[in-house]
Structures are given as C-alpha cells and as structure tokens.
C-alpha positions in Angstrom: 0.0 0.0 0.0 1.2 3.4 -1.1 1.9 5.6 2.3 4.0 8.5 0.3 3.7 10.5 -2.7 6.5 12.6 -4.0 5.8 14.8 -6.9 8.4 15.8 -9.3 7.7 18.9 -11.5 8.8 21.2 -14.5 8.6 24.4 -13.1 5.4 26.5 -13.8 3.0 23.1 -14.6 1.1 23.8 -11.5 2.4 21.2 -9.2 1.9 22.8 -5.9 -1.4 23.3 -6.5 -1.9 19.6 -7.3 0.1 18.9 -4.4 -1.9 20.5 -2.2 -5.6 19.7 -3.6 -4.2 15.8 -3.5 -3.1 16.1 0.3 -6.4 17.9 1.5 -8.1 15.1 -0.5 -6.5 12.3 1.4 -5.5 13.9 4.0 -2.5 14.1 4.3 0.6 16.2 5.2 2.2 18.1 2.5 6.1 18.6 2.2 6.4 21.8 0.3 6.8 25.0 1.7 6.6 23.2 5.1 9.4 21.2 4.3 11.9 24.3 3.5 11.1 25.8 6.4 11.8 22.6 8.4 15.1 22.8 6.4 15.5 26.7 7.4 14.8 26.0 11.1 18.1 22.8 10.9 20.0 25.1 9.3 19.1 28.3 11.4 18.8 30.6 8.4 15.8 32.4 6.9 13.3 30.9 5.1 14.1 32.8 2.1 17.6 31.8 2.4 16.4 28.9 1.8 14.4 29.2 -1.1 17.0 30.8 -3.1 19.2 28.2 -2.7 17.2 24.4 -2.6 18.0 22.5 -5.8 20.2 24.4 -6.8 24.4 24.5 -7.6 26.3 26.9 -5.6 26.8 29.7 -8.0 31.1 30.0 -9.2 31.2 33.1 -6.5 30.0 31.4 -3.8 31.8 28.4 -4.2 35.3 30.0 -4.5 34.3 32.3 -1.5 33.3 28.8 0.4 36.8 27.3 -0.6 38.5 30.7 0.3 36.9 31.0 3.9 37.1 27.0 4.7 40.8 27.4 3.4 42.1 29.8 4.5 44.7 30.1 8.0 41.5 31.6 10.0 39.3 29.8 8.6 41.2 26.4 9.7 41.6 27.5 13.3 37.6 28.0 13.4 36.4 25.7 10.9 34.0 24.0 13.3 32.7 27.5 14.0 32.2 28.8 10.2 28.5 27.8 9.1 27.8 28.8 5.7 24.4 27.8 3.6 25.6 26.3 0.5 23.7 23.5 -1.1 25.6 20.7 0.0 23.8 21.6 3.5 20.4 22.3 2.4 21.3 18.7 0.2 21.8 16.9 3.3 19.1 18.5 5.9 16.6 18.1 2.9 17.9 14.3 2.8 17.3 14.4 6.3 13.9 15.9 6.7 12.4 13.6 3.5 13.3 10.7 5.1 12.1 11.9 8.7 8.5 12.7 6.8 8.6 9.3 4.8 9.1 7.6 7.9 5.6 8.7 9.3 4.0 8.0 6.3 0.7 9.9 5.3 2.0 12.6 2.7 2.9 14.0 -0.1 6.3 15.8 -0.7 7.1 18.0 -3.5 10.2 17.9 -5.2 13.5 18.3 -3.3 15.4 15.0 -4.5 12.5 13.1 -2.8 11.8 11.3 -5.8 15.4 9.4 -5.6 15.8 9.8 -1.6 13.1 7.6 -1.1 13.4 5.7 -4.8 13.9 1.9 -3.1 11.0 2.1 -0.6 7.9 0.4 -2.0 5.6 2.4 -0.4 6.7 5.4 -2.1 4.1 6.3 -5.3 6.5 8.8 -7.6 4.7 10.9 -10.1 6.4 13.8 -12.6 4.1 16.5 -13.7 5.5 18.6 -16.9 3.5 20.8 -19.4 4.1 22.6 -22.9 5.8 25.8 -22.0 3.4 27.8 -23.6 1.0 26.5 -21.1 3.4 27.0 -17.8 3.9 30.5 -19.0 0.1 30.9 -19.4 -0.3 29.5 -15.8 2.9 31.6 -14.0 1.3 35.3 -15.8 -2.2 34.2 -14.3 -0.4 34.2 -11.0 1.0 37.8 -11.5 4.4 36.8 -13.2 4.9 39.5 -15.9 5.4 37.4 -19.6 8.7 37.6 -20.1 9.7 37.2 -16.6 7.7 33.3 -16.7 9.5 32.6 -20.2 12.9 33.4 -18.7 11.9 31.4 -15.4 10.4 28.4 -16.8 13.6 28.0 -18.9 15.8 28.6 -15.7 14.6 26.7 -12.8 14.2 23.5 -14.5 17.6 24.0 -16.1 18.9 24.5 -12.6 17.0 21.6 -11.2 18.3 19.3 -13.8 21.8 20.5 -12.6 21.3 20.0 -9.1 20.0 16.2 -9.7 23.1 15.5 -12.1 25.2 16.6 -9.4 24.3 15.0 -6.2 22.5 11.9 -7.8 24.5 11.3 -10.5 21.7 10.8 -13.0 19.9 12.6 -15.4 16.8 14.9 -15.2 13.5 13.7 -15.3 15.5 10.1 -15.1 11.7 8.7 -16.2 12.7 4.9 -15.5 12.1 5.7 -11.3 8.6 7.1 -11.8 5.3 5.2 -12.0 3.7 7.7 -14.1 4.6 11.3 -15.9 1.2 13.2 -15.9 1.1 16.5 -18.6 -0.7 19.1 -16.5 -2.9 20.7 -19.5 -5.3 18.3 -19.3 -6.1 20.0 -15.9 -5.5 19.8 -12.9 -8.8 18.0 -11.5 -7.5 15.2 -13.9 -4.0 14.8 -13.2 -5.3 14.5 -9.5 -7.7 11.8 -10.7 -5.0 10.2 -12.3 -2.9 9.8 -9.4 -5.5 8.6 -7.1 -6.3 5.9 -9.1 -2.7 5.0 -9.2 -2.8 4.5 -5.7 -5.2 1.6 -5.9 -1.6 0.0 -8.0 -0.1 -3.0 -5.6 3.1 -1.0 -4.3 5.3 -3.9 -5.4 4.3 -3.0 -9.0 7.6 -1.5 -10.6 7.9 2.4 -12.2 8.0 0.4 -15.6 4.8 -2.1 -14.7 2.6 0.9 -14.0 3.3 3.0 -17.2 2.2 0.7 -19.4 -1.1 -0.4 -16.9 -2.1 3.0 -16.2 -2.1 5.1 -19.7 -0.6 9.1 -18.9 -2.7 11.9 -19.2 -1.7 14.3 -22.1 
C-alpha cells in the first residue's frame, strides 16, 4: 500500500497546487513549503535563504568564497565555528527531513530530491508532472508573473534543477525509469489529481516500468 507520494515537477506546470488539492483530498501532510522551512529551522537561516538556494548549484562566487573562507589560515583554526548555507547543507538537511517525513507516512512531498531519496521504498508512489511551455507560462502570468519574466523562469529553474540532480545523484533529469507515471498538466488539474488517485489503488510492489504501461498518462 502506497503511504508516500513525491511529486516531481517542470517548473510553472502547476504542481503545488496539485500537491496541495491531493493532500487535502487524502488527508495528508504536505512537504512543500513546510518542508523548507523545516530545512531553514536545521539550518538556522531564513526561510528565504532557503528558497533561493534548494535544488540548486552553488553559484562560481559562492563556491570559490566557500573554498576561500574554509581554506584559509583563519578559517582552519575556526572551521568547526564557520557555518555557511551552501547546497551541499540544504542537500543533506533536505535528505534528512524527506526521510524523517517518509518515515511517518501519510504525505505528499514536493520535489526536493525526494523522488530518488526515497526511490527503493515500495511504499513510495512517484509521479512527474511537466507541461508545454506555452502552457506553464500561461499559468505563472495568471499568477501575477509578468510574460517575459515566466519565459525566462520556466527555462531557468528546470535547467537549474536538472543541474542539481546530475550533481548529487549522479543521473539525469527527469530520469523517467524511477517514476510510476509522468502526468502533462494541461489536461487540468482535477484530472492529473484523478490520475494519481487511481494510481494509488496499483499493488506497491508493481515497478515504475509495470505501472506506465497499466495505467495510460494523461496528455
């Protein structure tokens, strides 16, 4: 029986939303904004901190200022002292908190790794939602994003994301052989919900592969 959903996304495609109709449905906790703030609290930073910084690389900058400091004579005498936000941390607290909330069971976590943190546990339903970009840009302006703003964005967080999961995975982004389904948004977001409910009544022994070809995707 699944006990966990995570949700993988393209960025703009509506996923928290989803997320967050899906939990209140079954109701369950949702790991999404909660769970970078849980993050934030481990880390002792600002939320915003962060949200700037979760799957993401370290920019160059802040990397060769993290090798400076850590490196340097100072830096050596007090290098149990220095604590600097990078995205190994936030990797690692995020590893930490996913596997805290798949432990109780009961919810649905959005993005973060979670989708290959928890990829051996067979109670763990993974989904990825993507659209057309037309269609996430159409979605970010009705949220107040200004046009060109969503293009540039929709291009840009995924790219970074993809990044982020090459790095500290080691494999690349959407990786669709760990997911039990790929769901294309436009068709709405009552029926991707649909969707994945009904994919919950799937034996949790099935493999990723079994359930794509019994359960058709939603385009």
């Amino acid at each position: 029986m699944f006990r966990i959903i995570t949700i993988e996304r393209e960025y703009g495609c509506g996923a928290g939303e989803i997320a967050q109709k899906l939990a209140d449905r079954l109701h369950w906790k949702l790991w999404d904004q909660l769970l970078a703030q849980e993050v934030a609290r481990y880390a002792r930073c600002k939320l915003s901190e962060v949200e700037q910084r979760e799957e993401r690389r370290d920019p160059l900058y802040y990397r060769l200022l993290k090798s400076f400091v850590r490196g340097s004579y100072e830096g050596a005498l007090r290098a149990d002292q220095i604590e600097m936000l990078d995205a190994d941390s936030i990797f690692h607290i995020s590893k930490r908190v996913i596997e805290q909330a798949a432990s109780e069971g009961e919810c649905v976590i959005v993005g973060r790794g979670s989708q290959l943190f928890l990829e051996h546990r067979s109670d763990t339903l993974r989904v990825f939602l993507y659209a057309s970009a037309k269609d996430k840009v159409r979605r970010l302006v009705s949220q107040g994003s200004r046009e060109s703003d969503a293009q540039t964005l929709v291009a840009a967080v995924d790219r970074e994301r993809a990044a982020f999961v090459k790095k500290y995975f080691g494999v690349e982004w959407p990786n669709r052989e760990i997911y039990h389904a790929m769901f294309n948004t436009s068709a709405g977001d009552q029926a991707v919900m649909d969707a994945i409910l009904c994919l919950m009544h799937t034996p949790a022994t099935a493999r990723p592969a079994d359930s794509l070809h019994a359960v058709p995707q939603v385009h």
